[in-house]
KOLDREN-480327 format. One record per residue (C-alpha): residue in three letters; residue number from 1; z, x, y; chain. Coordinates in nm, 3 decimals, always signed. Each point is the difference from the previous one (the first is absolute). Layout:
+------+-------+---------+---------+---------+------+
! nulo ! lumnu !       Z !       X !       Y ! milo !
+------+-------+---------+---------+---------+------+
!  ALA !   NUM !       Z !       X !       Y !    A !
...
+------+-------+---------+---------+---------+------+
% end
This chain:
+------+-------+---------+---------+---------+------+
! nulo ! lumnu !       Z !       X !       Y ! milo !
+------+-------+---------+---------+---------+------+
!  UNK !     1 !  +5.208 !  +8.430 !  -6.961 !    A !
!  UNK !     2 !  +0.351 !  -0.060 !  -0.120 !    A !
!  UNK !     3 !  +0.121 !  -0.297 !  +0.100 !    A !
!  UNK !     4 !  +0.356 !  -0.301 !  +0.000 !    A !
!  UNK !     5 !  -0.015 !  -0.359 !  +0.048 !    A !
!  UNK !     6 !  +0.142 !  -0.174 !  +0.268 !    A !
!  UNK !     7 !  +0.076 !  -0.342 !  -0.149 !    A !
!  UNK !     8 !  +0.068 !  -0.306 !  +0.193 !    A !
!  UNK !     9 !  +0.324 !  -0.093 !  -0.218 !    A !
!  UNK !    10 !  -0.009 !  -0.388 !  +0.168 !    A !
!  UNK !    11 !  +0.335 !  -0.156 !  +0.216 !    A !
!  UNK !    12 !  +0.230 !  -0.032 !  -0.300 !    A !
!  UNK !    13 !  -0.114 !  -0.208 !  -0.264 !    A !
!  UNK !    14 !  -0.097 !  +0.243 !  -0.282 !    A !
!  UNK !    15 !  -0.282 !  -0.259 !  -0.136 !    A !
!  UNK !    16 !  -0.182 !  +0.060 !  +0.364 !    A !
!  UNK !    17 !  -0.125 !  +0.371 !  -0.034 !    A !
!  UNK !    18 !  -0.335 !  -0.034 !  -0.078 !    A !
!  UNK !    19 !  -0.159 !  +0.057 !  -0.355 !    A !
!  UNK !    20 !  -0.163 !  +0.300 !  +0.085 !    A !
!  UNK !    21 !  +0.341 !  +0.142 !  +0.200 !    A !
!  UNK !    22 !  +0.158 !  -0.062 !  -0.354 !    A !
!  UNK !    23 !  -0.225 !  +0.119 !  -0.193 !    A !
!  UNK !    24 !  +0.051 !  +0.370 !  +0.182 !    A !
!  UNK !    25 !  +0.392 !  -0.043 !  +0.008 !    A !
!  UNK !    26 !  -0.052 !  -0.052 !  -0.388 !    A !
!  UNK !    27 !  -0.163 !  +0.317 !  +0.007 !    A !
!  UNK !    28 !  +0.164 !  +0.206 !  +0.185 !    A !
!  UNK !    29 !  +0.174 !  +0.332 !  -0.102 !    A !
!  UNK !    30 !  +0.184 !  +0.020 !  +0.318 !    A !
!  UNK !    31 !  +0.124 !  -0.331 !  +0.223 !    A !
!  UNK !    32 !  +0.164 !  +0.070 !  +0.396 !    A !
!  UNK !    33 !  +0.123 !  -0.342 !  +0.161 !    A !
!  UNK !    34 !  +0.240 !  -0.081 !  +0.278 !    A !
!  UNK !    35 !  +0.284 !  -0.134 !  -0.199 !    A !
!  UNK !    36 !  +0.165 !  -0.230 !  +0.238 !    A !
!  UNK !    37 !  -0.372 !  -0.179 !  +0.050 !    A !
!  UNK !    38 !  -0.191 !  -0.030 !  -0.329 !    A !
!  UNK !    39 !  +0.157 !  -0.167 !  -0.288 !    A !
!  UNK !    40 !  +0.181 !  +0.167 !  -0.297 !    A !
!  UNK !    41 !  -0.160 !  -0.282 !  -0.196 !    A !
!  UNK !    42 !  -0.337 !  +0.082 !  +0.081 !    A !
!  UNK !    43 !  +0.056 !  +0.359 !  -0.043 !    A !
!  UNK !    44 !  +0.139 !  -0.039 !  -0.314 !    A !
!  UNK !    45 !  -0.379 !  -0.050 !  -0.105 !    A !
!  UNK !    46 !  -0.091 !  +0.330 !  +0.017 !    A !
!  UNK !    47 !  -0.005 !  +0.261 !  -0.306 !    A !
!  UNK !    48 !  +0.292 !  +0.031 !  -0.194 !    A !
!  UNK !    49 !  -0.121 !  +0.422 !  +0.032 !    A !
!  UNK !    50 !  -0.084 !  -0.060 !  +0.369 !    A !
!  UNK !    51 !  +0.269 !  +0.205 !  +0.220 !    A !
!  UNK !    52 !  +0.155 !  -0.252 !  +0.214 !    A !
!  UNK !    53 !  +0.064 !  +0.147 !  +0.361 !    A !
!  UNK !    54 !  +0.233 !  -0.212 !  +0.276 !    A !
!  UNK !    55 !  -0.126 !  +0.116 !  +0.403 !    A !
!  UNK !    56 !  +0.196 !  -0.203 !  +0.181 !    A !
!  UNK !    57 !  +0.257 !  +0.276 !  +0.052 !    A !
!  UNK !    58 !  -0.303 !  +0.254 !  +0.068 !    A !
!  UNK !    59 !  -0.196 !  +0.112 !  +0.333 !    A !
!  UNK !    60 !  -0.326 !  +0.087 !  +0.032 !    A !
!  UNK !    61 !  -0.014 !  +0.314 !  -0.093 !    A !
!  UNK !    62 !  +0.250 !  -0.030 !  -0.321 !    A !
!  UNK !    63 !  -0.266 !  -0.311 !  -0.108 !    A !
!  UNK !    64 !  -0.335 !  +0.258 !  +0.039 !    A !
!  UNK !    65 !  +0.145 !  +0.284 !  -0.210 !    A !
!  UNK !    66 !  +0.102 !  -0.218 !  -0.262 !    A !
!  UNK !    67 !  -0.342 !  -0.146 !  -0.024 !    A !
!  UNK !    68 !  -0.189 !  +0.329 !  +0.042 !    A !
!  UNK !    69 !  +0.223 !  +0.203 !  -0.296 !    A !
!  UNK !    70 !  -0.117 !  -0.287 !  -0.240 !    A !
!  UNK !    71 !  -0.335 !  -0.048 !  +0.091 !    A !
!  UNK !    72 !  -0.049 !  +0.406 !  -0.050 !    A !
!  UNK !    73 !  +0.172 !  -0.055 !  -0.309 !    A !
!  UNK !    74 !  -0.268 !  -0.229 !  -0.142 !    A !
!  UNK !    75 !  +0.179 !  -0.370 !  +0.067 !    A !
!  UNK !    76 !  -0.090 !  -0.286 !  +0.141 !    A !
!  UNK !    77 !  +0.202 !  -0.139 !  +0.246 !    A !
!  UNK !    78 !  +0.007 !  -0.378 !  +0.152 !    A !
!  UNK !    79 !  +0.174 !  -0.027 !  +0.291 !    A !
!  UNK !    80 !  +0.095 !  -0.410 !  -0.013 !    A !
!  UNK !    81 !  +0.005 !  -0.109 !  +0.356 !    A !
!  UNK !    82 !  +0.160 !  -0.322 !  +0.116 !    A !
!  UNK !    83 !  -0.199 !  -0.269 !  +0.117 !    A !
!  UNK !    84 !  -0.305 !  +0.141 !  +0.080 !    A !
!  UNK !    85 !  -0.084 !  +0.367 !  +0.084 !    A !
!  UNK !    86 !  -0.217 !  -0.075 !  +0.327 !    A !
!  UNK !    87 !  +0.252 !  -0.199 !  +0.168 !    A !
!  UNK !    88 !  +0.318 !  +0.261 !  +0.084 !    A !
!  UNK !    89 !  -0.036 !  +0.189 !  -0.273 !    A !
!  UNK !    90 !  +0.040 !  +0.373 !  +0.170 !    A !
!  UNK !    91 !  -0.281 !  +0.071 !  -0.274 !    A !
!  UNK !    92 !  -0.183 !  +0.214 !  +0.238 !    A !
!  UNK !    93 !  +0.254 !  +0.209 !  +0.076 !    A !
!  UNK !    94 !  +0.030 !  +0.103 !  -0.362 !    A !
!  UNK !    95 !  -0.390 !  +0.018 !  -0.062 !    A !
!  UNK !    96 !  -0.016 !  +0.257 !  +0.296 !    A !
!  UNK !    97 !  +0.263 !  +0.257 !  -0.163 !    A !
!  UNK !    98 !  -0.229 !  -0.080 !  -0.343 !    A !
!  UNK !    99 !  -0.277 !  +0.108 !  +0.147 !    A !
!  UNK !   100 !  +0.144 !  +0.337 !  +0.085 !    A !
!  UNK !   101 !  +0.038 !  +0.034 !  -0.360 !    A !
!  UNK !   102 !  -0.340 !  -0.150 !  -0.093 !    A !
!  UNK !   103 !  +0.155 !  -0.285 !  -0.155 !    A !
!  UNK !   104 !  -0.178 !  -0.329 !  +0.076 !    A !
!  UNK !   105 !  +0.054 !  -0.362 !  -0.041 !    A !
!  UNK !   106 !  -0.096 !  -0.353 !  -0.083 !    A !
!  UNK !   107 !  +0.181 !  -0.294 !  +0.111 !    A !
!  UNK !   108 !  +0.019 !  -0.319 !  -0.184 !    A !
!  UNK !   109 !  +0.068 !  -0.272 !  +0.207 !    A !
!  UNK !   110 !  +0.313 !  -0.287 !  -0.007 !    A !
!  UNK !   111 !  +0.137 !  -0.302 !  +0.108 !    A !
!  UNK !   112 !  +0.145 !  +0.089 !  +0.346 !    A !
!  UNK !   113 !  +0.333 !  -0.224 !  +0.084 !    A !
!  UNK !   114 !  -0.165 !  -0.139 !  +0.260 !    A !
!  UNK !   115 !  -0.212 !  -0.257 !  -0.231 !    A !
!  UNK !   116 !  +0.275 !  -0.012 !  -0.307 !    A !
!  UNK !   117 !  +0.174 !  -0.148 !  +0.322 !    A !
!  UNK !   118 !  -0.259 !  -0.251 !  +0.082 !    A !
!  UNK !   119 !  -0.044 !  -0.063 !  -0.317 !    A !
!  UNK !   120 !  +0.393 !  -0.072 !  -0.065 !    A !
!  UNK !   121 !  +0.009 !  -0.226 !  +0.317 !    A !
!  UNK !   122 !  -0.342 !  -0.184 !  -0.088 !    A !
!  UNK !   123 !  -0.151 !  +0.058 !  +0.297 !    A !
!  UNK !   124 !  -0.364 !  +0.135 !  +0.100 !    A !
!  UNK !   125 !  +0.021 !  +0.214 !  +0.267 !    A !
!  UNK !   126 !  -0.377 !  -0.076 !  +0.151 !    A !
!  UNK !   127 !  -0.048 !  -0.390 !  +0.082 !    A !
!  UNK !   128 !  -0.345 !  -0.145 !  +0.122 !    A !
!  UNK !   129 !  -0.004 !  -0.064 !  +0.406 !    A !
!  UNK !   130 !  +0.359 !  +0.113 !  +0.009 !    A !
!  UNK !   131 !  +0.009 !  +0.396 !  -0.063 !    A !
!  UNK !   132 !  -0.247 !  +0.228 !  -0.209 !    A !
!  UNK !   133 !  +0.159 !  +0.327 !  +0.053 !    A !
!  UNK !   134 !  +0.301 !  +0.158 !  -0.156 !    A !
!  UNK !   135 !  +0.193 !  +0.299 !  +0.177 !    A !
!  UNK !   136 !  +0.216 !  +0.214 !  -0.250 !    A !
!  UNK !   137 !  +0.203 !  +0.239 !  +0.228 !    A !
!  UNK !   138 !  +0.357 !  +0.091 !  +0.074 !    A !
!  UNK !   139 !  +0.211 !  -0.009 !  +0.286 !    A !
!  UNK !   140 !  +0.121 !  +0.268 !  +0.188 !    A !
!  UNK !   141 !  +0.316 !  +0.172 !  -0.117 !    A !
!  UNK !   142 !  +0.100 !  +0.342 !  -0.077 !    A !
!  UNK !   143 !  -0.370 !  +0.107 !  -0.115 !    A !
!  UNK !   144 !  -0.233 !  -0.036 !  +0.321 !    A !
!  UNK !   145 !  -0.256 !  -0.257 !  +0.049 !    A !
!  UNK !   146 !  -0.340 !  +0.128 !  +0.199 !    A !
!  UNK !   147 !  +0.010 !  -0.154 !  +0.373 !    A !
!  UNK !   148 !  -0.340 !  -0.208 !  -0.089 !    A !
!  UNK !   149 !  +0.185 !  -0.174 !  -0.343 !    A !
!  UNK !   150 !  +0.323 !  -0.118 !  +0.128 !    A !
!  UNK !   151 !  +0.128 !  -0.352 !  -0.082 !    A !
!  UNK !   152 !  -0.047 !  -0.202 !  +0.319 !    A !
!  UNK !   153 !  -0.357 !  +0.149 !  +0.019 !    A !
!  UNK !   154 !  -0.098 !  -0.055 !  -0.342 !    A !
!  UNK !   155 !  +0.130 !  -0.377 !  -0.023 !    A !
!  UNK !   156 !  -0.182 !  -0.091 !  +0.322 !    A !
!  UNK !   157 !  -0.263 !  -0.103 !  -0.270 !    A !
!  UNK !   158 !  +0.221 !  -0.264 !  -0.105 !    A !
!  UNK !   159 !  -0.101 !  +0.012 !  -0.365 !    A !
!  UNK !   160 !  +0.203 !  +0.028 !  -0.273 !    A !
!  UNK !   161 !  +0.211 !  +0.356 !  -0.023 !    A !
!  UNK !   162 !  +0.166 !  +0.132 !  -0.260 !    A !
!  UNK !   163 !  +0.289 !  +0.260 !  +0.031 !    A !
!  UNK !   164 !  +0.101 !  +0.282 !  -0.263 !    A !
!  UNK !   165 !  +0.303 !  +0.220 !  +0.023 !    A !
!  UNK !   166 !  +0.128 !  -0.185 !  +0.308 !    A !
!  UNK !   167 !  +0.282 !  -0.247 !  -0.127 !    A !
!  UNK !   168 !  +0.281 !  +0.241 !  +0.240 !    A !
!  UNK !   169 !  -0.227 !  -0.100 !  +0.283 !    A !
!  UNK !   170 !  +0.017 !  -0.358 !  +0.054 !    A !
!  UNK !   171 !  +0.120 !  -0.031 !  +0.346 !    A !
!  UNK !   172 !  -0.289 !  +0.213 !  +0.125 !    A !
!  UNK !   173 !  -0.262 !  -0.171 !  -0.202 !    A !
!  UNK !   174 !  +0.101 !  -0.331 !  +0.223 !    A !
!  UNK !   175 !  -0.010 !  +0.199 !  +0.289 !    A !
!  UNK !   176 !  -0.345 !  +0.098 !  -0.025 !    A !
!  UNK !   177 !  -0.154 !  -0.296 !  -0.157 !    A !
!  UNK !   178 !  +0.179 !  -0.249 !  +0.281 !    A !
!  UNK !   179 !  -0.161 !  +0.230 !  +0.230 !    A !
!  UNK !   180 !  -0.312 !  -0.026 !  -0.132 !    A !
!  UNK !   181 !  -0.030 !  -0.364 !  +0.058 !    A !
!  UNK !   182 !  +0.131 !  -0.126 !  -0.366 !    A !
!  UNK !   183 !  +0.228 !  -0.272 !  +0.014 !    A !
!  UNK !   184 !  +0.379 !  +0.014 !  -0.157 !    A !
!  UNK !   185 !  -0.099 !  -0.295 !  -0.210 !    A !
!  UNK !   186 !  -0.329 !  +0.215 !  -0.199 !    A !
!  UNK !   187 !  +0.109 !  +0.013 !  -0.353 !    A !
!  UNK !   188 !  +0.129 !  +0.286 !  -0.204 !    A !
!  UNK !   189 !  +0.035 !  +0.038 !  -0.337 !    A !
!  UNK !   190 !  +0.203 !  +0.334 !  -0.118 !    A !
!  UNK !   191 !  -0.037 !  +0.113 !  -0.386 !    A !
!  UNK !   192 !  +0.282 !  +0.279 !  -0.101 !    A !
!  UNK !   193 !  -0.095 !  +0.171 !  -0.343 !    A !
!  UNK !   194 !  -0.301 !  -0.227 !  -0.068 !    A !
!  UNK !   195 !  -0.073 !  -0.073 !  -0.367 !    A !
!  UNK !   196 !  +0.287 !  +0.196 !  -0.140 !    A !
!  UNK !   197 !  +0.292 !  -0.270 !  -0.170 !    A !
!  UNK !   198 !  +0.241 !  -0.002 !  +0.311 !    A !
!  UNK !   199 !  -0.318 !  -0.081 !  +0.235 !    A !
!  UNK !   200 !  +0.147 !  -0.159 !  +0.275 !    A !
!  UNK !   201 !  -0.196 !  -0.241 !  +0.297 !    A !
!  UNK !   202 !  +0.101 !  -0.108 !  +0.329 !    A !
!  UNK !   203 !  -0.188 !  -0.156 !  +0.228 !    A !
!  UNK !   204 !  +0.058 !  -0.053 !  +0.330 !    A !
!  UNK !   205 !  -0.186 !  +0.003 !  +0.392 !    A !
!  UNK !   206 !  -0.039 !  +0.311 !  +0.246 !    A !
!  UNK !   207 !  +0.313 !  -0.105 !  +0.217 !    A !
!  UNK !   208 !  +0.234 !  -0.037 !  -0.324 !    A !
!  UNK !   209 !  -0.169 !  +0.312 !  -0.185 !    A !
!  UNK !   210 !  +0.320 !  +0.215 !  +0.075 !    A !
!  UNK !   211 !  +0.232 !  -0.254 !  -0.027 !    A !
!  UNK !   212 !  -0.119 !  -0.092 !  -0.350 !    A !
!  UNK !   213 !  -0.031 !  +0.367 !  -0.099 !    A !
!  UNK !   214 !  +0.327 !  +0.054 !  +0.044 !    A !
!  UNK !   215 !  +0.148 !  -0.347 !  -0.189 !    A !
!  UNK !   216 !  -0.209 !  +0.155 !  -0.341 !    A !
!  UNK !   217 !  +0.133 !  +0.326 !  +0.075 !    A !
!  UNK !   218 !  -0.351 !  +0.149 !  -0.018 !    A !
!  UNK !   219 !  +0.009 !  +0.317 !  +0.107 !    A !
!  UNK !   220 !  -0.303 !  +0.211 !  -0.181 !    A !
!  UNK !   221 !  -0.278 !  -0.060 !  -0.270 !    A !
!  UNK !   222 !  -0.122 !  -0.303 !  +0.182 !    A !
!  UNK !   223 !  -0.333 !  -0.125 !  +0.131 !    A !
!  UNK !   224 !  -0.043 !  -0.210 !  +0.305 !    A !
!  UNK !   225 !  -0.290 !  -0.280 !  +0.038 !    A !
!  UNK !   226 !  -0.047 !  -0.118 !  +0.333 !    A !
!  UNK !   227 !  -0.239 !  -0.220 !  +0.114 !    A !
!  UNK !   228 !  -0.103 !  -0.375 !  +0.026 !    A !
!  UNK !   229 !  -0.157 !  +0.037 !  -0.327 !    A !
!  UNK !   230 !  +0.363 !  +0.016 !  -0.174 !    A !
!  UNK !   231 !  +0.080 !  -0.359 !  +0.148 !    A !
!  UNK !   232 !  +0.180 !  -0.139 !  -0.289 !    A !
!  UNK !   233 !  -0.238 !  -0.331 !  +0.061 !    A !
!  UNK !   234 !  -0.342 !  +0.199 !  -0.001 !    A !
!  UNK !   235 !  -0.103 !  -0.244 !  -0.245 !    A !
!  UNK !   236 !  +0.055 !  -0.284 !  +0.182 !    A !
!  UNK !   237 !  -0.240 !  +0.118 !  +0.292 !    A !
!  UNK !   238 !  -0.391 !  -0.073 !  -0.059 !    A !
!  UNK !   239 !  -0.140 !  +0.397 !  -0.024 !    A !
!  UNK !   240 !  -0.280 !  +0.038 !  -0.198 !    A !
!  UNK !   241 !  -0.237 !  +0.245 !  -0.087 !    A !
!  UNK !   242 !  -0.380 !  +0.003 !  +0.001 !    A !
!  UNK !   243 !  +0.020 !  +0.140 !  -0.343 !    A !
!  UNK !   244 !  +0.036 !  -0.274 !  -0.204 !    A !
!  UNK !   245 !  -0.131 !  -0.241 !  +0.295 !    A !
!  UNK !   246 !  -0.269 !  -0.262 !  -0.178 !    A !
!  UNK !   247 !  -0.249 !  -0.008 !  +0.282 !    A !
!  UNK !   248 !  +0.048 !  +0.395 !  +0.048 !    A !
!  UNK !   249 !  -0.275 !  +0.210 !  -0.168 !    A !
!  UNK !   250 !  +0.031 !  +0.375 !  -0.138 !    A !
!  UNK !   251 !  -0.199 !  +0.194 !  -0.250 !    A !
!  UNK !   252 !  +0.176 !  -0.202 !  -0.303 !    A !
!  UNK !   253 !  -0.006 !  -0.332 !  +0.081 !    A !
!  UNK !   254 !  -0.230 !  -0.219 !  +0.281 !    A !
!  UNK !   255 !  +0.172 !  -0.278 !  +0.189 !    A !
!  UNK !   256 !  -0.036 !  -0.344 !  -0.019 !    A !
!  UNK !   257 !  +0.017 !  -0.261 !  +0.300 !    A !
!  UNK !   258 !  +0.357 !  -0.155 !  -0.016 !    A !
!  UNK !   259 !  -0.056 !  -0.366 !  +0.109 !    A !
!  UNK !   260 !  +0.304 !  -0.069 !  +0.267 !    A !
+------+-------+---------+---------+---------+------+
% end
């Protein structure tokens, strides 16, 4: 079957696509990416023959035609996602209209924002007796959230959530999470354009969120961390892990008796 790649084209840093993503961008006759997310630096990889194609100022449909004409015409065509495809991508959309055409795909994964910013604050997001889930969701703004996933339901697990595409929505992210039982004082740690050179970090508690938000003039392209797990003094607590636990046993290593 005929086929494009959707590439995970990473948060920003251009070195952070993977080697295989790169490898197909190299290759590529034809290369479609949302101009105002993925980096010119990045995309400057590609071909010097591959035709270079800007979306950002396209709608669905405009995006599909374009792929189908050069896919019939024998090309092959990335289409360089930001971040990574899974994670708000609107990929699906796409591959539906595709398969009217009987184009299919294959997706080649990124790095999703959500773990360049972890990575850029230092912080691991699942901590041993204190949380081992992560929540990746949005809040609620002008595209609907299902009854069952909405904020103040979804943080009554008290684990550590983080927030895409919801920096205009700071007030109501309090709002939910107070009511959910987390305290104003649970740290936050927002990352706006992680990885890429202007990277900026703020971090900051539940009850100051909007406060602080507004100070940094963040406004969109930011993630939001929240959770006990961004305490800026997680390393000063005693959490530890069974993992690497001496008297803990797993199929690589047997424990030994720690005298006390």
């Amino acid at each position: 079957m005929r086929k494009i790649w959707i590439v995970g084209a990473g948060p920003g840093d251009p070195d952070l696509i993977t080697v295989k993503g790169l490898k197909l961008l190299q290759q590529a006759d034809v290369v479609m990416y949302t101009d105002s997310l993925v980096s010119e630096e990045l995309v400057a990889k590609a071909s010097e023959t591959a035709e270079i194609i800007r979306t950002a100022g396209m709608h669905l449909q405009e995006m599909v035609d374009c792929i189908v004409e050069r896919v019939n015409a024998g090309k092959m065509v990335v289409r360089l996602h930001t971040g990574d495809p899974a994670m708000y991508g609107a990929t699906m959309e796409q591959v539906a209209l595709l398969k009217q055409q009987d184009i299919g795909y294959e997706v080649i994964p990124g790095v999703s924002s959500v773990f360049a910013s972890a990575a850029a604050v230092g912080a691991e997001l699942t901590i041993p007796d204190l949380t081992q889930t992560l929540i990746l969701t949005r809040a609620e703004g002008r595209t609907p959230v299902p009854e069952r996933e909405q904020l103040r339901d979804l943080a009554s697990h008290h684990c550590t959530i983080a927030m895409f595409l919801s920096a205009t929505l700071t007030k109501k992210i309090t709002k939910e999470l107070v009511t959910a039982g987390w305290s104003e004082n649970t740290p936050v740690a927002v990352v706006q354009r992680a990885s890429w050179p202007d990277q900026k970090i703020v971090h900051t508690t539940i009850g100051q969120l909007d406060e602080a938000m507004r100070v940094n003039g963040i406004r969109k392209h930011a993630m939001i961390l929240a959770g006990w797990a961004l305490d800026p003094n997680i390393h000063e607590k005693d959490y530890r892990s069974k993992l690497y636990d001496a008297t803990f046993t797993h199929g690589f290593r047997k424990g030994v008796k720690v005298d006390d």
